[in-house]
N, C-alpha and C positions, 0 to 999 in steps of 0.2 A: 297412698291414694286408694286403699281399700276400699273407703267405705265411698270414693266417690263412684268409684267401678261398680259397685255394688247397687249405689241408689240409681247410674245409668242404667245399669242392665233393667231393675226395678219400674225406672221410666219407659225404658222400648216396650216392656210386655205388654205397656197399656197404650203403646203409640206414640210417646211424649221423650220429645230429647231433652237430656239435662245438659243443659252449658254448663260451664265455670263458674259464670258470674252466678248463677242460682243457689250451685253445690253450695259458694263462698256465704249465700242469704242462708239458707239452712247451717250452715256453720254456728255463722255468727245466733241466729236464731237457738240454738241450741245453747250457745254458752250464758244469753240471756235467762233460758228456762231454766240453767244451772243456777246461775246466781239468784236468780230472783225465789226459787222454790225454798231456798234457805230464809228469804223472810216470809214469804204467803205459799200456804200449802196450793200447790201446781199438779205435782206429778209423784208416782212411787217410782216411778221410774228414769233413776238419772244419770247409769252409767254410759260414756257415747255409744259404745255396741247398740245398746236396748234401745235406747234414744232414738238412733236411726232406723233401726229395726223394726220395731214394735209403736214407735209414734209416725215418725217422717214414710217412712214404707210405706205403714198401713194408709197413711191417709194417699199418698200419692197414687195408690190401688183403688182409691176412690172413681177414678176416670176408666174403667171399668167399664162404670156404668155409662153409657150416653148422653142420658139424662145431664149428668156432671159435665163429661167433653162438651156439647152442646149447650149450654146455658150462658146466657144472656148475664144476669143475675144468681147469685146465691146467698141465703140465709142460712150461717151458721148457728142452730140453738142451743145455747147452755155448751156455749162453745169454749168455756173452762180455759184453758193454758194455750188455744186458738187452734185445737184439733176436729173436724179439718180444713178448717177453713183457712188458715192461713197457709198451709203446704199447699193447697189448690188455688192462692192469689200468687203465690210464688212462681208457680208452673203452668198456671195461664194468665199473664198479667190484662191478657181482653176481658177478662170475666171480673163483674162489680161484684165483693165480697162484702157483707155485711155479716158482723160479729160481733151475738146479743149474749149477753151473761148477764145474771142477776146481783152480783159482787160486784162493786164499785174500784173495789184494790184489786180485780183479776182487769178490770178493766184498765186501769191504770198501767198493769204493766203489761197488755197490749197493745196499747198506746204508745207506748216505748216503744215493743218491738217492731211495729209497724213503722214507726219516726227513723230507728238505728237500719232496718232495712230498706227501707228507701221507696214502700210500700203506694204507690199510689191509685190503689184499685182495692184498697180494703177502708170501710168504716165500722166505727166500734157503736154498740148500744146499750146503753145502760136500764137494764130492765128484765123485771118476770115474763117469762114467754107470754105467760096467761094474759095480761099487760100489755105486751106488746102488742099481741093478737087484735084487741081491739083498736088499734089505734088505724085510724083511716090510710094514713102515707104508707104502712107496712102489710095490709090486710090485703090478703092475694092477690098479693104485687111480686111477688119473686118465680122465678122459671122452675129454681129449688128451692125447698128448704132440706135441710139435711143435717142430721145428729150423730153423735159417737158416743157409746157407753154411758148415755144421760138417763137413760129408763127401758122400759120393757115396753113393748112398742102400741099396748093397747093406751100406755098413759101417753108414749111418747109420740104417738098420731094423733092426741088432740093439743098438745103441744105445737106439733109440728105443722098440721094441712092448713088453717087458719091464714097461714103464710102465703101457701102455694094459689098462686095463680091458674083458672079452670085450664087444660091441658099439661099442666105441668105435674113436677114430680115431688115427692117427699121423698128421699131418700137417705134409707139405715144404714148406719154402718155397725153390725151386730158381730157377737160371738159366734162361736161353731155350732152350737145346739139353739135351732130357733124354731123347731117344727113344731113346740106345744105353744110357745110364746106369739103363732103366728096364730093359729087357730084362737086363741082366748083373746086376740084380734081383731078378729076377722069382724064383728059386730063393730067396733070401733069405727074402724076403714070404712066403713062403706056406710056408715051415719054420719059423718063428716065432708063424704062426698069423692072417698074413693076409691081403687079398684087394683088390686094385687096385683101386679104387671110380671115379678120375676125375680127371683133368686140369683145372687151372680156367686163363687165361692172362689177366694182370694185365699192362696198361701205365700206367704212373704218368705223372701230368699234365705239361704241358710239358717229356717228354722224349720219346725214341723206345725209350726203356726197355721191353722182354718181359719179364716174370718167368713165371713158373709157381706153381702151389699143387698142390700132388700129395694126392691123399688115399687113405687104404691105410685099411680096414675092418677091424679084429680078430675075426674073427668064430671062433675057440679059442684057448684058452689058449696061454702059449709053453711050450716045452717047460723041465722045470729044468735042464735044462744052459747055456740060454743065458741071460745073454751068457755069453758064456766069457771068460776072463781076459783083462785090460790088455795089448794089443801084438798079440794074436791076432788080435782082430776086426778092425785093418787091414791085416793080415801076410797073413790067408788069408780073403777075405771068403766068405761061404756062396754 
């Protein structure tokens, strides 16, 4: 029972109990990300140690932020192998998760893993952020939007704000070095409508692991030109 002691302890630091039945959802959720990365690339990371560690941890460190514990709604972007939004439908089943990828076959087998876990507070969307942005049902309609390792945050703010509803949050979940990647920025954020709130710094248990949690405020609307078209937003970030 290691690693359920481990992802408990994991949970109290951010306030959140893990029951049984949960650990058991993450369990099983992990031997699906096993099996499945052997046919559609998912993850480089597959041994259980790391698995828990370094996917399930980090993302449960998510609730850190407020913004996350608090939210109504959340949009996972380019939510890849369902990091983190589905460890955060996991461990708050009040919270409506929506989880958009632009792969059809990553979509598919979170589709699975939402069915085999018994998941009823997550939906999957099949589409480019850029895409999805425009689309009236999704356009700052959510409390959050929030990403993991999907860009560098002046592409991944126009990505991401589009989503976020006026008062609400975007929220990063970044590497250890983000002080130059915030700054080159910083024009981004605040052309989109919004406004640097706070740094949170996340070390996951028996590593020497640093993460980060970024939180950006919406505080006006984005303008209608953005996002701008497929290829732009990494070609010329704002």
């Amino acid at each position: 029972m290691k690693f359920f002691d481990l992802m408990k302890e994991a949970a109290n630091e951010v306030g959140l109990e893990l029951t049984e039945v949960q650990y058991e959802q993450f369990i099983k959720y992990m031997r699906l990300l096993q099996e499945w990365n052997e046919k559609i690339n998912l993850t480089a990371i597959t041994e259980d140690e790391e698995v828990i560690k370094k996917h399930f941890i980090d993302c449960i460190k998510a609730f850190k932020s407020d913004a996350i514990k608090n939210a109504r709604n959340i949009i996972d972007v380019g939510t890849g192998a369902g990091f983190p939004g589905l460890p955060i439908a996991i461990m708050n089943p009040n919270v409506e998760v929506t989880l958009l990828d632009s792969l059809n076959k990553r979509i598919n087998y979170l589709n699975i893993v939402v069915r085999e876990l018994g998941l009823k507070n997550v939906t999957t969307i099949h589409s480019r952020a850029e895409d999805g942005a425009r689309k009236q049902e999704l356009r700052e309609k959510f409390d959050v939007a929030t990403s993991r390792a999907v860009a560098n945050m002046a592409v991944l703010s126009e990505f991401c704000m589009p989503y976020v509803r006026k008062g609400g949050y975007f929220v990063a979940l970044k590497g250890p070095s983000i002080d130059e990647e915030l700054k080159n920025a910083g024009n981004a954020i605040k052309t989109l409508g919004g406004e640097l709130k706070g740094i949170i710094e996340v070390s996951i248990e028996e590593t020497d692991l640093k993460h980060n949690i970024v939180e950006v405020e919406k505080i006006k609307p984005c303008p209608k030109t953005y996002p701008r078209k497929a290829g732009t937003i990494t070609k010329k970030p704002l």
